[in-house]
C-alpha positions in Angstrom: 0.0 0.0 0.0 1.4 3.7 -0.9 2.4 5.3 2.0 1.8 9.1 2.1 4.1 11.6 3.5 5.5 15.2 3.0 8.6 16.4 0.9 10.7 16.7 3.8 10.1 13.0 5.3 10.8 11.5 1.6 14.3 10.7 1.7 13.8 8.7 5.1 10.5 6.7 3.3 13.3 6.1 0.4 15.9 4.7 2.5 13.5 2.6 4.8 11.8 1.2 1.1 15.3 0.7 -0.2 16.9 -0.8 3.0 13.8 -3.4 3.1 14.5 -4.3 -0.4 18.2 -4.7 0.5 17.3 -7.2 3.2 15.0 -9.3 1.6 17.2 -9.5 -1.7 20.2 -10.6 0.4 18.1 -13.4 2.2 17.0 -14.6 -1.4 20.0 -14.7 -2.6 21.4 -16.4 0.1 18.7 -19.3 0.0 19.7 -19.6 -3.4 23.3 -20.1 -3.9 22.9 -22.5 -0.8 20.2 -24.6 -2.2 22.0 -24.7 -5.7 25.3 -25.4 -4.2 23.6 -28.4 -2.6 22.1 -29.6 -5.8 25.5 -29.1 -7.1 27.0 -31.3 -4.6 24.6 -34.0 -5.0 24.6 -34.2 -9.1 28.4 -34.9 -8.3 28.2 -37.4 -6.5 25.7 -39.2 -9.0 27.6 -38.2 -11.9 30.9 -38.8 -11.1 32.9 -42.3 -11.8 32.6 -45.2 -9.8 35.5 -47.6 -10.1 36.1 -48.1 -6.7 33.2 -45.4 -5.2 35.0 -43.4 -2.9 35.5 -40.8 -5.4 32.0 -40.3 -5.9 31.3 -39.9 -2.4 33.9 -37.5 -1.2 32.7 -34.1 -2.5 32.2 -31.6 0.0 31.0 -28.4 0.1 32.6 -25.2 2.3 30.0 -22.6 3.4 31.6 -19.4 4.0 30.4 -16.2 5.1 32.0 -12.4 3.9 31.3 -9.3 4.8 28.3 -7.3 3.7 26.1 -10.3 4.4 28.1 -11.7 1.3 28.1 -16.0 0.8 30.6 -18.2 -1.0 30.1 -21.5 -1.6 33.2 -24.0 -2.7 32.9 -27.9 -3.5 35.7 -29.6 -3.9 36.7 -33.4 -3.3 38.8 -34.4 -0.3 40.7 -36.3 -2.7 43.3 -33.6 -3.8 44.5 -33.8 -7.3 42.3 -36.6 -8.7 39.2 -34.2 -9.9 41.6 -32.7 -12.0 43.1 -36.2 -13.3 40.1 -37.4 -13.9 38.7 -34.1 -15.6 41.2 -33.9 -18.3 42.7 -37.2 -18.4 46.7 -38.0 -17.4 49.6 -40.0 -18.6 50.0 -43.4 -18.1 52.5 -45.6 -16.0 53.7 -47.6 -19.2 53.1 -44.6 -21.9 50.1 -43.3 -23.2 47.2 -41.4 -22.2 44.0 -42.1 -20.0 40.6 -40.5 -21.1 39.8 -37.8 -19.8 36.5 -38.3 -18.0 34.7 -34.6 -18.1 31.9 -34.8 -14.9 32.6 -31.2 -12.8 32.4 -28.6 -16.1 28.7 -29.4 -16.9 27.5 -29.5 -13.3 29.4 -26.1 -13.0 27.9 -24.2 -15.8 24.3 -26.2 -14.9 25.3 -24.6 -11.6 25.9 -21.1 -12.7 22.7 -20.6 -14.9 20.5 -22.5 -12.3 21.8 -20.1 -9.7 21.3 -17.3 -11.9 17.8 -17.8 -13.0 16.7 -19.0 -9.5 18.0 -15.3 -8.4 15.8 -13.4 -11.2 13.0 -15.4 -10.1 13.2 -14.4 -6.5 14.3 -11.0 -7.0 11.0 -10.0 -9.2 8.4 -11.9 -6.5 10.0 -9.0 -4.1 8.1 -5.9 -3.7 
């Protein structure tokens, strides 16, 4: 509902309107890169290769807060060094070349446009 006031008390209605907004974008936004990295984390796991399994099941995800009410979100494996092995393929022991197995790029750009469009969404339902 339009709220009525005089010149003089507009600039305080604009900053209260404005520092609302703020608030509620910055809780939508938040809800958002966490629920996606966790969809992230979980198409990993059920996408990546399963010769012996542990692999598959050691992505993690760091939650980490920044200033300004500011998230970052990081998966990573706590096997260091094979994602990347297994992402572009390696030499082999008695010469050659393994495949190169791609599973983290397309759950990273599914990530980065899901994130997006979920934050457009939420950002137009607020008033």
């Amino acid at each position: 509902m339009a709220e009525t006031c005089t010149p003089e008390q507009l600039p305080q209605v604009i900053e209260r309107y404005m520092r609302e907004y703020g608030e509620k974008a910055e809780k939508a936004v938040r809800k958002d890169i966490l629920s996606v990295s966790k969809e992230a984390q979980d198409k990993l796991r059920s996408t990546s290769p399963r010769r012996y399994g542990s692999y598959a099941e050691s992505w993690s995800r760091r939650i980490q807060n920044g200033s300004l009410g500011s998230v970052t979100t990081t998966l990573y494996s706590r096997l260091p060094g094979l994602p990347h092995l297994l992402e572009f393929g390696h030499a082999l022991r008695g010469g050659g070349r393994a495949r190169a197995m791609p599973h983290i790029a397309p759950v990273e750009s599914w990530a980065n446009t899901e994130v997006e469009r979920k934050i457009r969404q939420d950002l137009s339902k607020i008033h």
